[in-house]
N, C-alpha and C positions, 0 to 999 in steps of 0.2 A: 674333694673339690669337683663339681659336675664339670662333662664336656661344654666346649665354647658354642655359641650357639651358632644357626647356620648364617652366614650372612652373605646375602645375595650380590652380585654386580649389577653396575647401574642398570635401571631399568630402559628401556627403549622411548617410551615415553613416561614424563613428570607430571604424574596426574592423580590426585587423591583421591579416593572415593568420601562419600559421608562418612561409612562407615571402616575408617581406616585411621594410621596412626604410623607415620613413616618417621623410621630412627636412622639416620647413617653414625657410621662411626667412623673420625679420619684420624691416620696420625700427623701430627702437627711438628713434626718434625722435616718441614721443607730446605729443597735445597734457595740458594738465594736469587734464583732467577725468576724463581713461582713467589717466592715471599715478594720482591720487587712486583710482581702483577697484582695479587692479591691487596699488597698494599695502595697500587694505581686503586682500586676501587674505593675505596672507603675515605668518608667524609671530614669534612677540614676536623668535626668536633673526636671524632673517631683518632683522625693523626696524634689531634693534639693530645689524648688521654694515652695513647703509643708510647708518645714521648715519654710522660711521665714517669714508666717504669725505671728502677736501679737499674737493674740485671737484663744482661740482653737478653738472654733465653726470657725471659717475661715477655720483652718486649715485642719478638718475634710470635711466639704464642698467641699472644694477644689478636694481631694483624693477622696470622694466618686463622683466628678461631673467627674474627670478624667478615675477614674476607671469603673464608669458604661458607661462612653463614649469607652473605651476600650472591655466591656463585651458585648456591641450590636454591633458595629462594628466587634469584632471577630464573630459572631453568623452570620452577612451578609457576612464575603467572608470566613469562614471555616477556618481562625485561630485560637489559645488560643489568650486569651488575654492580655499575655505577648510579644508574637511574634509583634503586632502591633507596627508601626514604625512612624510618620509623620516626614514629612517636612515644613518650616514654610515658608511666606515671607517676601518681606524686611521688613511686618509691623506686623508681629506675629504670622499672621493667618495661624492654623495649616491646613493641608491636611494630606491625608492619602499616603503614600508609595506604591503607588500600584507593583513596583514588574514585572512588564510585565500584570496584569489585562487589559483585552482588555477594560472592560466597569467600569470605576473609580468610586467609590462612595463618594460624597461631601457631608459634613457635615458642621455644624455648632450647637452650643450650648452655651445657657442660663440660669443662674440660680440665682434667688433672694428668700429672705427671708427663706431657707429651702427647697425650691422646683424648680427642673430644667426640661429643655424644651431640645431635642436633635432632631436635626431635619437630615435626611438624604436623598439622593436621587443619580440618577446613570445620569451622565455625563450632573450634571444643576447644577449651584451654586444653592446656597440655603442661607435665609439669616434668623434667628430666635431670637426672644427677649419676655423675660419674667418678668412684674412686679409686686409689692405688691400693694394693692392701698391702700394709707395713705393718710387720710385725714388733717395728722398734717405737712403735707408738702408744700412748699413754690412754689404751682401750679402756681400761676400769676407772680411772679419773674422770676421762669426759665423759662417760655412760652414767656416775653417779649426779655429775651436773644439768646432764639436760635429757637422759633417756626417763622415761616412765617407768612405776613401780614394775608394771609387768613385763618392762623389756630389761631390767635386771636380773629381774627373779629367773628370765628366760637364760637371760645368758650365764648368769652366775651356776645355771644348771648343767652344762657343757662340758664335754672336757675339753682342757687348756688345747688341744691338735685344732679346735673349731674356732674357739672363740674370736681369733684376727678376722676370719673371714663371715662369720657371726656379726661382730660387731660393725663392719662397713656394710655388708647384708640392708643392718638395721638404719646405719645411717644416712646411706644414698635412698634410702625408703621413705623417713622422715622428711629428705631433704627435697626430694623431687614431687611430695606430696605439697608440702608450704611452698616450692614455688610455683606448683598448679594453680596454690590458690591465690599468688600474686600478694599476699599480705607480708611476707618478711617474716621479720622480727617480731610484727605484732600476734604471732601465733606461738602461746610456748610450746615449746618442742617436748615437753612433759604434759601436753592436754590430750594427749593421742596416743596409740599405739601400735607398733605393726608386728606383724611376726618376725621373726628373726633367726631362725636354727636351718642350716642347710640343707636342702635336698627338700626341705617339707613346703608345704602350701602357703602361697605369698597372701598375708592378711594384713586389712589398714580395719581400723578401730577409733572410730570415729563420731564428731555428732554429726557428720555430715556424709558417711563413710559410705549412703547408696548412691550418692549421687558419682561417684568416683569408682574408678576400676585402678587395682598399682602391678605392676607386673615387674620380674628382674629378667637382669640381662648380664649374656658377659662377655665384653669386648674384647681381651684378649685374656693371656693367661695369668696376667698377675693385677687386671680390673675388674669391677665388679659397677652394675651400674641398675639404674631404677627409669620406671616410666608411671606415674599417673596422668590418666585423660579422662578428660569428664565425661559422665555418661557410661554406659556397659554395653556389652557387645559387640563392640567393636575390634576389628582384627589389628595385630601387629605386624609390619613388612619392615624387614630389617636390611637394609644396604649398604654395600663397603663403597664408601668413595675412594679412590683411586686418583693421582696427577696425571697430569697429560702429559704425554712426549712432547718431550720439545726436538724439532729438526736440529 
């Protein structure tokens, strides 16, 4: 399993280049005094899908992944993070409200087991996915359901010490690929292919696959996580969010 990669502290100032593609990673495990702010911010329609959750840890998750998605985005275009607005489409996917911004920033965000990935960038979709690697999980079932001939044949090539982290590899690859491109479900997860063996060179295989750059990432030591942004050559800056002291 490679080293974790380097992840910066906030920067001084919140400012995107064209050519950039900024990832923080937070853990979502706050205390209740930040979850109470985080949740001041966020809109009636935001609360009310809060609610809905069974399980508190969901529910907390939830407000802390919305609200710190609202607190870095107000820091890049000089809002509070109440005033932020999106817009959704017909398949869920939020945007940001820009307002008359001449140069739009697109987001995208993922968050599993307690820790979330928030990826941003100025006028490129952006597509991001973040997951746990669990060994107790049912790898060769789902991979015959929805991975491609060639990411079978890739993993089935492995030996068993790779394969767990092989397979989320390939999955947060897939996944953060379909939601760059904002279609969902209407893309089957068997029309594409990415590479998927550890340590080697991160490939998307696609009929669209120049227009796209996919990169991995690893947030801590038992995630593993993916970025495509549209367009190539563009840099990645990766930053650890951090809570405030509270007096």
């Amino acid at each position: 399993m490679p080293d974790l990669d380097s992840w910066a502290q906030s920067p001084s100032e919140y400012r995107i280049a064209q050519d950039e593609i900024h990832v923080w990673r937070a853990n979502l495990d706050c205390d209740a005094r930040l979850l109470r702010q985080l949740e001041s911010t966020l809109a009636p329609d935001e609360r009310n899908r809060a609610k809905r959750f069974h399980f508190e840890r969901d529910r907390d998750n939830f407000v802390a992944t919305r609200g710190l998605l609202r607190e870095l985005l107000a820091k890049y275009i000089g809002q509070t993070p109440a005033e932020i607005e999106f817009d959704y489409s017909a398949l869920g996917k939020p945007s940001l409200r820009t307002h008359g911004f001449e140069r739009p920033i697109r987001f995208n965000v993922a968050h599993s087991h307690g820790m979330a990935l928030f990826a941003f960038a100025v006028d490129r979709h952006v597509g991001v996915d973040i997951e746990l690697l669990r060994p107790d999980f049912g790898g060769d079932q789902v991979a015959a359901r929805y991975f491609a001939p060639q990411e079978i044949a890739e993993l089935r090539k492995l030996p068993a010490s790779q394969r767990v982290e092989a397979f989320f590899l390939c999955w947060t690859r897939k996944e953060a690929y379909v939601k760059a491109r904002g279609e969902g479900l209407q893309i089957p997860l068997d029309s594409f292919h990415v590479s998927l063996t550890p340590g080697e060179p991160v490939q998307l295989h696609s009929a669209d696959s120049l227009l796209w750059n996919l990169r991995s990432v690893r947030p801590g030591q038992r995630h593993v996580g993916a970025i495509v942004g549209q367009g190539t050559g563009w840099n990645l800056k990766l930053w650890d969010w951090k809570p405030p002291e509270f007096d």
